[in-house]
C-alpha positions, 0 to 999 in steps of 0.5 A: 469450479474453483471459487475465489475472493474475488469472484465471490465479491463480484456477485455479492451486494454491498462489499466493503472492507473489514478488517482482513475481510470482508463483509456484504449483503448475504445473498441467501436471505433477505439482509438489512445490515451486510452480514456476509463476512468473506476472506481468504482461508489458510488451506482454501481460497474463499471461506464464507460466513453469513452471521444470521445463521445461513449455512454455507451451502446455501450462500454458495448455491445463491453465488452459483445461481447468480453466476450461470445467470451472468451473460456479458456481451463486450461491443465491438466498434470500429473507428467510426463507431459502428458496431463491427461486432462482439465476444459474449462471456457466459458459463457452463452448468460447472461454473466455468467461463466460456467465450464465443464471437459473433460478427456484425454484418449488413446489419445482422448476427453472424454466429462466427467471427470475422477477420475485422473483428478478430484485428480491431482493438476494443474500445476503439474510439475511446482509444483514438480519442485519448491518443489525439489527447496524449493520455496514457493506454493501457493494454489488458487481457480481456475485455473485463479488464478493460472494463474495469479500468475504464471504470477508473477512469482510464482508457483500456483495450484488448483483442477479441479471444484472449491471449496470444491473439494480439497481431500487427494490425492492433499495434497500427492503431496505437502507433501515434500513442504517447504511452503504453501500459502493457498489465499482463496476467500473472501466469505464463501465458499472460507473461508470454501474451504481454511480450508478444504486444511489447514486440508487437508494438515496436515492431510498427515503429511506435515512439511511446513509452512502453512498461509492462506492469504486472501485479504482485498480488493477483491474477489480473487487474480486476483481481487487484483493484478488487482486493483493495489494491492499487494501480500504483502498486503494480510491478513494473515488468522488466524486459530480461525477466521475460523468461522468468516465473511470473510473479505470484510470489515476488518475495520469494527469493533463494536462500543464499540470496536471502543470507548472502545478499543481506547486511552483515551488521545492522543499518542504522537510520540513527545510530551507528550501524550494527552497535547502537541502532535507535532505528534500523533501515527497514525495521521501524521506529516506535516512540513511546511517551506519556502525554507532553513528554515530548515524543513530538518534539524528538519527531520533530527533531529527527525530521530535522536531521532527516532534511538536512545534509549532516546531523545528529540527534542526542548525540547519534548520527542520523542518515538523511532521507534522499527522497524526503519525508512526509510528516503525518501531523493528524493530533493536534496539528496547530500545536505541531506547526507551532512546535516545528516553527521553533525549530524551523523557523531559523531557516526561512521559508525558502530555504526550508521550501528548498529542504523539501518534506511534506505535512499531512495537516489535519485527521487521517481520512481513512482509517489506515488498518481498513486499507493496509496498501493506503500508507504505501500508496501516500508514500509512493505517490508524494514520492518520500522514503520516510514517513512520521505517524503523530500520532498512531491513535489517529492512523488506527480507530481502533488500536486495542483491536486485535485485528485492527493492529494486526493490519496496521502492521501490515500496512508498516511492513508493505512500507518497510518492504519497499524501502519506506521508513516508518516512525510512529510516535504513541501514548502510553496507557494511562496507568503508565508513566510520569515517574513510574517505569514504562515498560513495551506493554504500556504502549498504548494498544494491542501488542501488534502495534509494536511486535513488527517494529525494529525499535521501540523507545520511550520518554518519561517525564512529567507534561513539559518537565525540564528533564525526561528519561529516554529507555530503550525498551526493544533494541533491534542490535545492541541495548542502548543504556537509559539517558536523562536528556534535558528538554528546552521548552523554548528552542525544542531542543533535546539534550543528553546530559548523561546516563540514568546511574548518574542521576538516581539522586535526582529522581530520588531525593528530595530537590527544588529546580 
């Protein structure tokens, strides 16, 4: 049999997120603390390593033994709530699934099937009754899938024996739905499966809302909820890609495609595109900057610009957002609610209310590298294009971690690969700044943490000084020359007031201000 992640998490105790992995309670001694670790390989689907010592031989024995004990039997009710009959799921002596029904008649097991139980939806009742309440349907494959989203919260059916057997019959009972949520199996039989309901379900004349959604990243809903990932980020089906390939690997593309159908310059979401780009579409922003040299106030000033029909920041154009931004104010909040009200405060709280935007107030409640989908599911759920980390050190625990930074950029990348903008604001090491030259390996924390950004800037300068140097330390197009930029402490603002060369003599001689 081939053995999976997933299926391997499903038999194991105690699983729970580490890293890119996982780890859980090794089932082949007795274990206190989980010291199971399990991840997908490079070269196979499932590799296993228990930190006590157990060879892998005899945790995968332990797996398979609580594999062949696993019998699941799935009730099948019709619309009054009696029992009408079931599909019992077991395994053979190689570990693969195998499906049987039986039927329920005058009060005894049959060893067959019948036609009721073959054209009752699963879950019938529980089904009617989010009907009658408007609440959405999802239709799935099998009844584990439906299991698992009832386990949700959600309300879920399928058909008896699998794919392909979805008939007239089954539609009839969700005529009066509001809407229905197809998930199809990412194979071509799930393609063809989730199809046949669609027309199925029109074909009775059904006024709901229908979508078919499907996973990028596994094979069924189980699979996707079990690797970490959410509903939010299922696919939605469109109805001419019905004879494509399914979507294991949606990002694949052709090559004309990808050379063709890209930009031919460099976009800017401040700069002038394909010359002096601070921050490119789709690339991120990192800014850089000892503590109190001003990285919050520049944030603050591109969110700004961001909300607002038409601006600049130090002197480049900024594209404004056209879905909103979200502002995740995680280190010290009050002292940015207090900096944003000098800039803010000019508008009026209607007015600003009228702009849009939102403020994540207060500490992070995850750490964001643990759930790399998490940062793309805030984003996607509040609706916004563009998102503001202030700072990195409170989205990430542990920035130094190789690993941890390498999941941050993960969750950056799932962002930037769905048009969601990302600036992050970070220290700098202590060693670093306040005069000295900062250069891209005085940004606080493993090299990850910038290797995926577009661009990466830096502000130095003392704790509120008057005047800060802004280096361009990695250029997604062309490099852009060191500015002194003039600081106003009391209104916010950042002001260019010319090129470092021009102002050697003012951080090299003696001077009063």
């Amino acid at each position: 049999m081939k053995w999976t992640l997933p299926l391997a998490l499903s038999l194991v105790d105690e699983a729970h997120k580490n890293g890119e992995g996982w780890k859980a309670i090794c089932p082949a001694h007795p274990d206190v603390n989980p010291s199971l670790s399990l991840r997908h390989g490079d070269k196979q689907e499932l590799i296993l390593k228990c930190h006590a010592g157990c060879d892998y031989e005899a945790v995968l024995a332990e797996l398979t033994q609580r594999l062949y004990e696993q019998r699941q039997e799935y009730i099948y009710k019709d619309r009054t709530g009696s029992t009408i009959g079931k599909v019992v799921r077991t395994y053979d002596d190689g570990g693969n699934k195998k499906f049987f029904q039986n039927a329920y008649i005058n009060g005894e097991w049959l060893n067959k099937s019948s036609s009721e139980l073959k054209t009752t939806p699963y879950r019938l009742p529980q089904t009617l009754r989010a009907i009658d309440n408007s609440r959405p349907i999802f239709i799935v494959e099998g009844e584990k899938d439906a299991d698992t989203l009832h386990s949700c919260g959600r309300t879920a059916t399928c058909n008896a024996g699998g794919g392909g057997k979805w008939s007239i019959k089954h539609s009839e009972y969700l005529i009066d739905a509001r809407k229905i949520y197809i998930i199809a199996d990412n194979d071509a039989a799930g393609y063809d499966h989730a199809w046949k309901v669609y027309n199925s379900l029109e074909e009775v004349g059904t006024e709901a809302e229908i979508k078919v959604l499907i996973s990028p990243y596994a094979k069924d809903i189980s699979e996707h909820l079990a690797l970490g990932y959410s509903l939010k980020e299922l696919k939605i089906l469109k109805r001419e890609d019905a004879e494509n390939e399914p979507l294991r690997f949606p990002r694949v593309i052709s090559l004309a495609s990808f050379v063709f159908d890209s930009p031919p310059e460099v976009p800017a979401i401040w700069g002038h595109n394909g010359k002096t780009v601070l921050w490119a579409d789709g690339q991120g922003l990192v800014i850089v900057a000892p503590q109190g040299a001003g990285k919050t106030t520049l944030g603050i000033l591109l969110l700004e610009s961001l909300i607002s029909e038409s601006s600049t920041v130090l002197g480049f154009p900024i594209r404004p957002s056209k879905r909103g931004v979200l502002y995740m104010a995680m280190d010290r909040s009050i002292q940015i609610a207090t900096a944003m009200r000098r800039r803010f405060g000019k508008y009026g709280r209607e007015a600003l209310a009228e702009r849009g935007g939102y403020v994540w107030n207060g500490p992070a409640e995850e750490d964001f590298s643990r759930q790399p989908g998490l940062l793309l599911e805030i984003a996607e759920y509040f609706k916004v294009d563009t998102l503001f980390i202030d700072s990195l050190k409170d989205a990430v625990l542990r920035p130094t971690n190789e690993e941890s930074a390498q999941s941050w950029n993960r969750a950056v990348q799932l962002c930037t690969a769905e048009g969601i903008q990302v600036c992050v604001l970070n220290h700098i090491v202590k060693r670093a700044g306040h005069g000295e030259p900062i250069n891209i390996d005085d940004s606080y924390g493993s090299n990850w943490l910038t290797a995926g950004m577009g661009s990466v800037l830096a502000l130095n300068g003392g704790p509120y000084s008057s005047f800060l140097e802004l280096t361009h330390l990695k250029p997604p197009a062309n490099l852009l020359e060191s500015l002194i930029v003039q600081r106003n402490n009391k209104t916010g603002a950042l002001t260019v007031i010319g090129d470092s060369s021009d102002w050697t003599w003012f951080f090299t001689e003696p001077h009063t201000t």
